[in-house]
C-alpha positions as CSV (number, residue, x, y, z in Angstrom):
1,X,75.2,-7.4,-17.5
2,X,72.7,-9.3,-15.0
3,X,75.8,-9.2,-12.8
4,X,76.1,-5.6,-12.4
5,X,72.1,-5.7,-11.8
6,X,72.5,-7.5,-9.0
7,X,75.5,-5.7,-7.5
8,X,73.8,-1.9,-8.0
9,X,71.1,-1.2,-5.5
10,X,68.1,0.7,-6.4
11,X,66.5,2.8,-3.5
12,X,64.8,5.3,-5.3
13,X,62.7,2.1,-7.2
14,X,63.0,0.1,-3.8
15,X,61.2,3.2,-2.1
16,X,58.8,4.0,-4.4
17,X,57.5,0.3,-4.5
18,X,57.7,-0.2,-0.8
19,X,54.8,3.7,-0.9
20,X,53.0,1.7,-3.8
21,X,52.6,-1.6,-1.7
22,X,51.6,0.2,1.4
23,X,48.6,2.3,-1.0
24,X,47.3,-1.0,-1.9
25,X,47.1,-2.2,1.9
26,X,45.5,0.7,2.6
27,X,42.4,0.2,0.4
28,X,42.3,-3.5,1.7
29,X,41.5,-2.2,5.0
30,X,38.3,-1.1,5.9
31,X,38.7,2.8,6.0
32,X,38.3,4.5,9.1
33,X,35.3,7.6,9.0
34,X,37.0,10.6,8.3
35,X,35.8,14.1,8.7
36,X,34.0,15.6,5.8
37,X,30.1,16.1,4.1
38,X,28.7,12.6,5.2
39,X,26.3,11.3,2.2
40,X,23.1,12.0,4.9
41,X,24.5,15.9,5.2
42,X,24.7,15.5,0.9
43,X,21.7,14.8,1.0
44,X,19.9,17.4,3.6
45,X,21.7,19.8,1.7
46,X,20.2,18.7,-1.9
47,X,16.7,18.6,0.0
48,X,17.1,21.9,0.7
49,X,18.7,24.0,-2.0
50,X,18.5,21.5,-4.9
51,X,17.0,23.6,-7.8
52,X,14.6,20.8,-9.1
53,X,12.8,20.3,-6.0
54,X,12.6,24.0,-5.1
55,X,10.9,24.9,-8.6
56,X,8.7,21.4,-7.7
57,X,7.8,22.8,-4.5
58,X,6.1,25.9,-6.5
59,X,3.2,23.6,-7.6
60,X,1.5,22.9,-4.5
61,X,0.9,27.1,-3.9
62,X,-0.7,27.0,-7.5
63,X,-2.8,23.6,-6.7
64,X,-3.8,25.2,-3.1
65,X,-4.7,28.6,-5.0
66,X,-6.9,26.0,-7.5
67,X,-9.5,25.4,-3.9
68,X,-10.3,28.4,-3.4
69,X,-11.0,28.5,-7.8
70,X,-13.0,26.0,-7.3
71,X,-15.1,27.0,-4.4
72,X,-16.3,30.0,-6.1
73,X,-19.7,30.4,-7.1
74,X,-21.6,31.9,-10.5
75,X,-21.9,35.5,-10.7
76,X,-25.6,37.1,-11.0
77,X,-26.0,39.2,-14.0
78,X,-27.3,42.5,-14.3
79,X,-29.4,43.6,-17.2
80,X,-31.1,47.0,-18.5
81,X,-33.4,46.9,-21.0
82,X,-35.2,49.9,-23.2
83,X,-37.8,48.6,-25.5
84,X,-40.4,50.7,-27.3
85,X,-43.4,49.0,-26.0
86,X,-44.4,49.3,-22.2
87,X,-43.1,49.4,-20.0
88,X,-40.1,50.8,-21.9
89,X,-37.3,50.5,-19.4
90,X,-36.3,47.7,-17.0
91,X,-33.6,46.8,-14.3
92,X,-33.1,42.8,-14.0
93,X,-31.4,40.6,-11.9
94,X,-30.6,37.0,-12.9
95,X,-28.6,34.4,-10.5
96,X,-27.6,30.7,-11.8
97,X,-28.4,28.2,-9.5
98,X,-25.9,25.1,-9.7
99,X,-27.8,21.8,-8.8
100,X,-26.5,17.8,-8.1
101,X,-23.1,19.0,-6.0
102,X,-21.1,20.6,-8.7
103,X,-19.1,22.9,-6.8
104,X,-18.7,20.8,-3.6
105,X,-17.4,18.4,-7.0
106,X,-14.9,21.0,-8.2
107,X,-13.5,21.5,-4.5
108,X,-13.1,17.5,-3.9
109,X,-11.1,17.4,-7.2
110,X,-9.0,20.5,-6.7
111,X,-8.2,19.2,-3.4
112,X,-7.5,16.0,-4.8
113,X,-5.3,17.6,-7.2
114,X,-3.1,19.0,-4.5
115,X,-2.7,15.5,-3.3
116,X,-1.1,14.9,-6.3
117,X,1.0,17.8,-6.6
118,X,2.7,16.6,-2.6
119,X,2.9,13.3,-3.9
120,X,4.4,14.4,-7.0
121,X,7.2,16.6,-4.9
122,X,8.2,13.3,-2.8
123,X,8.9,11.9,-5.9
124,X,11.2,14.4,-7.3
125,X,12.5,14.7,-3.7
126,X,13.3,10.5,-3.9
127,X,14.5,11.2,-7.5
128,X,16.9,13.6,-6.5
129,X,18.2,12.0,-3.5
130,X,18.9,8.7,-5.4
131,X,21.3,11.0,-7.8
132,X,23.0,12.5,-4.7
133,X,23.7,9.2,-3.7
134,X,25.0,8.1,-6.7
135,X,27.0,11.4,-7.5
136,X,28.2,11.2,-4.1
137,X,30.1,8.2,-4.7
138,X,31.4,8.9,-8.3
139,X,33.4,11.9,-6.5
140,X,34.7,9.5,-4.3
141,X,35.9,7.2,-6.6
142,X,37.2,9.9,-8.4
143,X,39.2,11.1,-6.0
144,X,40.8,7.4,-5.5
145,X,41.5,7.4,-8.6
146,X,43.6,10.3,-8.7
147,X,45.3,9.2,-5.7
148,X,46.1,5.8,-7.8
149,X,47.3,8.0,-10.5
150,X,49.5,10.1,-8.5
151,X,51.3,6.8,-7.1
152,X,51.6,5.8,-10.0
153,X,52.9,8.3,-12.0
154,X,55.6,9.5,-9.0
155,X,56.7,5.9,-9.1
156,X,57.2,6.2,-13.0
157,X,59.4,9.2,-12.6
158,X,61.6,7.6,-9.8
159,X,62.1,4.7,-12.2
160,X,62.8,7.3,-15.3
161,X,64.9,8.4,-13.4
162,X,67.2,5.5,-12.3
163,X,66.9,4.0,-15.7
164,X,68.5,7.3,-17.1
165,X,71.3,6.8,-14.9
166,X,72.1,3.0,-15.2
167,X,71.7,3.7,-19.0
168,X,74.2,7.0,-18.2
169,X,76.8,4.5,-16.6
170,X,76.1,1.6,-18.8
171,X,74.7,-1.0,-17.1
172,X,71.7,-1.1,-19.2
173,X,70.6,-0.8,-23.0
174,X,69.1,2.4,-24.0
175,X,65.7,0.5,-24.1
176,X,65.3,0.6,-20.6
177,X,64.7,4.5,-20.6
178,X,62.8,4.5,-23.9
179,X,60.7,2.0,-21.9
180,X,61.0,4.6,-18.8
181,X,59.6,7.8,-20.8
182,X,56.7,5.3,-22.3
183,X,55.4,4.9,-18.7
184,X,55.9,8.0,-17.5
185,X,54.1,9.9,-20.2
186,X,51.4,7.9,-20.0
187,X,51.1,8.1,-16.2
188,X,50.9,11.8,-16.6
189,X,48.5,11.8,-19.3
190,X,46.4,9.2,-16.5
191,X,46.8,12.0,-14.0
192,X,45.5,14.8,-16.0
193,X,42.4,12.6,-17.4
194,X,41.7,11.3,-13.4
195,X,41.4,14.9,-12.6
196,X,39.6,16.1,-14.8
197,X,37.0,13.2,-14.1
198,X,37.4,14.2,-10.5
199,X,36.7,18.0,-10.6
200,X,34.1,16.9,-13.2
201,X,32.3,14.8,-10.6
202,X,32.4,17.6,-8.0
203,X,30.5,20.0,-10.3
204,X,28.3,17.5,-10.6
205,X,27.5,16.9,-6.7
206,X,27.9,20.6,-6.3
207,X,24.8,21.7,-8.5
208,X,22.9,18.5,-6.8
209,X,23.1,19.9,-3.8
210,X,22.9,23.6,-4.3
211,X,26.3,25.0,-4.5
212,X,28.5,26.6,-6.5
213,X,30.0,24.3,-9.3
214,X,33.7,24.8,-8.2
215,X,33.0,24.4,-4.1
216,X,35.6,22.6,-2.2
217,X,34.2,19.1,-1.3
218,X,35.8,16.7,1.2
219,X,33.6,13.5,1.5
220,X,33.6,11.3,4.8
221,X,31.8,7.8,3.2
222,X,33.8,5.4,1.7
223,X,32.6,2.9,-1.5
224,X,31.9,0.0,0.8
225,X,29.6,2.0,3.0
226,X,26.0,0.4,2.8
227,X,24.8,-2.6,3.7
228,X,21.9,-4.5,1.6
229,X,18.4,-5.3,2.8
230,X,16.8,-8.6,2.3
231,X,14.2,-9.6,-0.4
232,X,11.3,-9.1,2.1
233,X,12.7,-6.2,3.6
234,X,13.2,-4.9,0.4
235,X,9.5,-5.7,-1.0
236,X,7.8,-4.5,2.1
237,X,9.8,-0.8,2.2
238,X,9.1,-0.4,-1.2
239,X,5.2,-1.6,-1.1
240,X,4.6,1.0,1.9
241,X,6.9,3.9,0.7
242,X,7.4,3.6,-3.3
243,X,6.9,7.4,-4.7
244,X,5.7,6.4,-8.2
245,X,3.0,4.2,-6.6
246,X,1.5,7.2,-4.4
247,X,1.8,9.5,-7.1
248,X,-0.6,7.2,-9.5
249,X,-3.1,6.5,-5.6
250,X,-3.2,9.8,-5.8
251,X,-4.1,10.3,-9.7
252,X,-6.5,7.5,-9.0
253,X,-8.4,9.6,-6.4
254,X,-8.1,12.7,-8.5
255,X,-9.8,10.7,-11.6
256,X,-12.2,9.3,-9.3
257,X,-12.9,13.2,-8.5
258,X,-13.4,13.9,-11.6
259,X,-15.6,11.7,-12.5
260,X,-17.8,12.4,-9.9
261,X,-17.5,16.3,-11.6
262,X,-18.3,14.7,-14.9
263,X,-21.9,13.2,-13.7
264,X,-22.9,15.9,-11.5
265,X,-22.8,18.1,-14.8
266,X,-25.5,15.7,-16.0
267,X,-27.6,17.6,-13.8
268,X,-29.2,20.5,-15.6
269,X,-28.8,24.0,-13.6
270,X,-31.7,26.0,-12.5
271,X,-31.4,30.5,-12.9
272,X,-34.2,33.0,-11.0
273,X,-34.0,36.4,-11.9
274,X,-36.6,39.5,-11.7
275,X,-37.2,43.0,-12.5
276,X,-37.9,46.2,-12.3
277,X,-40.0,47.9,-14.7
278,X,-40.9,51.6,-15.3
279,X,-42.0,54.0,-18.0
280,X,-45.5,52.3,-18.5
281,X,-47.5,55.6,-18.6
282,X,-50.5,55.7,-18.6
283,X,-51.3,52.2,-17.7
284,X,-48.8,52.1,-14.6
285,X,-45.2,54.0,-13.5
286,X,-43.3,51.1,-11.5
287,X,-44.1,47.4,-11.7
288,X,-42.1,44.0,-11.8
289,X,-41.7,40.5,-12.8
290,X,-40.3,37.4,-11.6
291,X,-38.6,34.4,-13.8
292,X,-37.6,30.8,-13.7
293,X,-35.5,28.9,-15.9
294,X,-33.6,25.8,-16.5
295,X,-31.4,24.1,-18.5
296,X,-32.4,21.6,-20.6
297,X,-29.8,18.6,-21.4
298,X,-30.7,18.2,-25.4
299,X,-27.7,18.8,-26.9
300,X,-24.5,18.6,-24.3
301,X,-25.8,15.4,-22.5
302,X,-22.2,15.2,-21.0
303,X,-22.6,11.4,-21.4
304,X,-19.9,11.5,-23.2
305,X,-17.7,13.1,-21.0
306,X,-18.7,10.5,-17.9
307,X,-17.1,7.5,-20.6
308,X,-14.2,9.2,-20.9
309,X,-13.4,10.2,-17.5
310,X,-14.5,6.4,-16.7
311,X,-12.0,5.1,-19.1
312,X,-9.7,7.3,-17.8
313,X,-9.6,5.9,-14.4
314,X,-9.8,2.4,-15.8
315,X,-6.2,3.5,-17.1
316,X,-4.5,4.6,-14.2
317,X,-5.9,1.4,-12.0
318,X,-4.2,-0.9,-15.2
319,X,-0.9,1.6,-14.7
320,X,-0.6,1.3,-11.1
321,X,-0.9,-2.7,-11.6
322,X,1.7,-2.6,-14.6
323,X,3.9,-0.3,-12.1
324,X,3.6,-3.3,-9.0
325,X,4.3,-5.8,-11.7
326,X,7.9,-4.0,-12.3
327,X,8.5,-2.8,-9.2
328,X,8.0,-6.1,-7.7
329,X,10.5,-7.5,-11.0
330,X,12.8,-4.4,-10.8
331,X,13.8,-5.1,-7.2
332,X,14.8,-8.5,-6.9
333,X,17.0,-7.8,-10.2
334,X,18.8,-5.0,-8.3
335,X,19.1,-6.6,-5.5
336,X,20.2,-9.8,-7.4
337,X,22.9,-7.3,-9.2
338,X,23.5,-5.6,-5.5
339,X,24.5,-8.8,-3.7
340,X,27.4,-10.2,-7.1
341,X,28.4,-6.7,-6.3
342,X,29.3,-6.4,-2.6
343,X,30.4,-10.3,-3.2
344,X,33.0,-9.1,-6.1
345,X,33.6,-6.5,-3.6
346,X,34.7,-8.7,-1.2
347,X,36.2,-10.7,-2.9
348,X,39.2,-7.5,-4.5
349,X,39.5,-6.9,-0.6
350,X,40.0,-10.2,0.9
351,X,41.8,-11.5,-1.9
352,X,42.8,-9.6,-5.0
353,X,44.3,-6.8,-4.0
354,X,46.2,-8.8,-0.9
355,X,47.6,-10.7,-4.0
356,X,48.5,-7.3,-5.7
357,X,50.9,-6.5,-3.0
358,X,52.5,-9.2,-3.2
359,X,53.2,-9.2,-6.9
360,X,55.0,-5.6,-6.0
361,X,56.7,-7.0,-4.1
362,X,58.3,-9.8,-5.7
363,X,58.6,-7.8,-8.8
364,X,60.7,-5.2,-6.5
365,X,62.6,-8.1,-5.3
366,X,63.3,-9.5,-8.8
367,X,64.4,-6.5,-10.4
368,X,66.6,-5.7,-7.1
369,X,67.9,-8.7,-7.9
370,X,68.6,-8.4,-11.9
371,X,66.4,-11.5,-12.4
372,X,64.1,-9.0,-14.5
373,X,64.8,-6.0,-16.7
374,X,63.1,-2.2,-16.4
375,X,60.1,-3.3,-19.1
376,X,59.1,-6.7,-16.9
377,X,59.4,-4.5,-14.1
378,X,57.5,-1.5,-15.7
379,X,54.5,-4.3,-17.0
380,X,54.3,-5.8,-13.2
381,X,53.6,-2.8,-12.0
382,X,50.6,-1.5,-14.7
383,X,49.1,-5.4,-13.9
384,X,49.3,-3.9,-10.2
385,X,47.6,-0.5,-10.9
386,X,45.4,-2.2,-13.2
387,X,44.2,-4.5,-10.3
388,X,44.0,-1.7,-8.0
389,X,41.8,0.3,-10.6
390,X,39.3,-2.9,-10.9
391,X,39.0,-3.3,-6.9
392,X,38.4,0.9,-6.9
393,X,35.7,0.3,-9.5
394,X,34.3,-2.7,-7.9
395,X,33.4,-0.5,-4.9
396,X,31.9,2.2,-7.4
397,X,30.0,-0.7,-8.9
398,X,28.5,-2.0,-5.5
399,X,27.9,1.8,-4.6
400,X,25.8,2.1,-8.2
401,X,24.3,-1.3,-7.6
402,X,22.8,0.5,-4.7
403,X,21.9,3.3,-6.2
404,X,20.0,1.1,-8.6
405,X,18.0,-0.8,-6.1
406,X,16.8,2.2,-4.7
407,X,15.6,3.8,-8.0
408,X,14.0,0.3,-8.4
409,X,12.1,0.6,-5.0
410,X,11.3,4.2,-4.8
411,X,11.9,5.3,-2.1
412,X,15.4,5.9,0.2
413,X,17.4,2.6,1.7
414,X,17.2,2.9,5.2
């Protein structure tokens, strides 16, 4: 029996082995660019048309609408009187006089609050760009995957097939092809799960950046696109350009407007009014008066509200500190997991996957050789796909790693 294995040659296997060897160089290599939607033009288009940051960009008109609110000033009121005593009928004017800066307050804070509200929209627009990035890359892995899958599963039916024929002219137990079909259906069902995930993670870039769910997307970056920045470098883009930190600066300065609002309502207001009188017959036919008033501060103090505006602010200062704190701790974890990743990365490429070829090969030439049967043969080559898969996901890993760190800086990797 092994003598007949050695004398029969085996192309179709040969071939297909010789296409899977040459798919594993390939990823060894460092790609070349290729032409497509870059991750920057991903991105451009997400800041653009993403639905989240156009329904965040709706706030500011609302915030900028809240000025001119607060700019506007207390309404005089008009009043008619009719009394039986004279004079019996009067016209009257009052006007409320705000005093200690309260509406020059209300515009500082509802300025302040539109501060906020751009602050707010970087965020979101740093948010959304870091799930690009990430979503970006899970396409791309995706699509490798289904490439792997492909290989794989043509290989399996090129080896069903020669199995069905040695079994046909006897060279080799029916084993062989039970072990044949094995592989083959569960390379297809491999296929059909890889693209699924692939189309999967298309809809999901898609609606990131705007587009229809089922748009054609060919990507141009590859998974080890990216290079990593150093502690410092890391630290210093972060402390300058972190969106979670300006958004609480800028709910610091809000507060801060508010609780100059709060004390300037300690002040009390002052209203002048007069009128004209009529109907006084027979003393007099027209006349007028003239009044004063203001308000006296004996039961709404606003003391109260002061403290809790106060304590308010004392808040946000603590959760901008407790937001440094993790930043600062968030970061160097990241990049901690960033740098094993591109190192593990390196490692597949240099290394691994060189050593995956080479177990094809000398499978292919053991089997070629009948010093192996089809189910040796069949298991070298899933340890070979298997390898192939870890080095696709080690890239995806060191893609995510990034993705990570940026999250944990917030704000984009330059």
């Amino acid at each position: 029996m092994s003598h007949r294995r050695r004398s029969i040659p085996l192309p179709a296997i040969a071939a297909c082995l010789l296409l899977t060897s040459r798919a594993a160089s390939a990823q060894v290599q460092t790609p070349q660019a290729a032409t497509g939607l870059t991750l920057a033009a991903a991105i451009e288009r997400a800041v653009a048309a993403n639905p989240t940051i156009a329904a965040a960009r709706l706030q500011r008109p609302i915030d900028v609408a809240g000025v001119s609110v607060a700019g506007e000033r207390p309404n005089p009121e008009i009043a008619y009187e009719y009394s039986k005593e004279t004079p019996r009928q009067s016209i009257g004017a009052t006007l409320p006089i705000e005093l200690g800066g309260k509406r020059q307050r209300r515009i500082d804070l509802a300025n302040a609050t539109v501060a906020v509200s751009e602050a707010d929209l970087a965020r979101v627009v740093a948010e959304v760009r870091n799930d690009v990035r990430r979503a970006y890359y899970d396409v791309v892995a995706a699509d490798r995957r289904v490439g792997i899958a492909e290989d794989v599963r043509g290989l399996a039916q090129r080896a069903r097939d020669a199995a069905s024929a040695r079994v046909t002219s006897g060279d080799v137990p029916r084993s062989d092809l039970t072990q044949a079909d094995l592989a083959l259906a569960n390379s297809t069902s491999d296929l059909v799960a890889a693209r699924g995930e692939a189309a999967a993670t298309r809809a999901e870039l898609n609606a990131l950046v705007g587009q229809s769910v089922d748009a054609p997307l060919v990507l141009a970056n590859d998974l080890t696109d990216g290079s990593l920045p150093t502690a410092a470098e890391a630290l210093a883009l972060a402390t300058g350009s972190n969106t979670e930190v300006q958004v609480l600066d800028r709910r610091i300065a809000e507060q801060s407007a508010r609780v100059d609002l709060a004390k300037s309502l300690k002040r009390p207001d002052l209203s002048a009014g007069g009128a004209f009188t009529y109907d006084a017959q027979p003393e007099f036919s027209y006349g007028w008066r003239v009044n004063f008033g203001i308000t006296l501060p004996v039961f709404t103090t606003h003391k109260a509200g002061v403290l809790v505006e106060d304590a308010t602010l004392v808040r946000l200062q603590a959760d901008r500190a407790a937001v440094v704190a993790r930043m600062t701790g968030g970061i160097a974890a990241a990049l901690s997991r960033a740098t094993a990743a591109r190192d593990q990365l390196t490692t597949y490429q240099t290394a691994i996957l060189p050593l995956a070829v080479e177990a094809e090969r000398q499978a292919q030439a053991a089997y070629d050789g009948g010093q192996i049967g089809l189910p040796a043969l069949v298991q070298a080559l899933q340890t070979a796909r298997e390898t192939r898969q870890r080095g696709l996901q080690a890239g995806l890993d060191y893609q995510h790693a990034l993705a990570d760190l940026e999250r944990a800086m917030g704000t984009s990797l330059r």
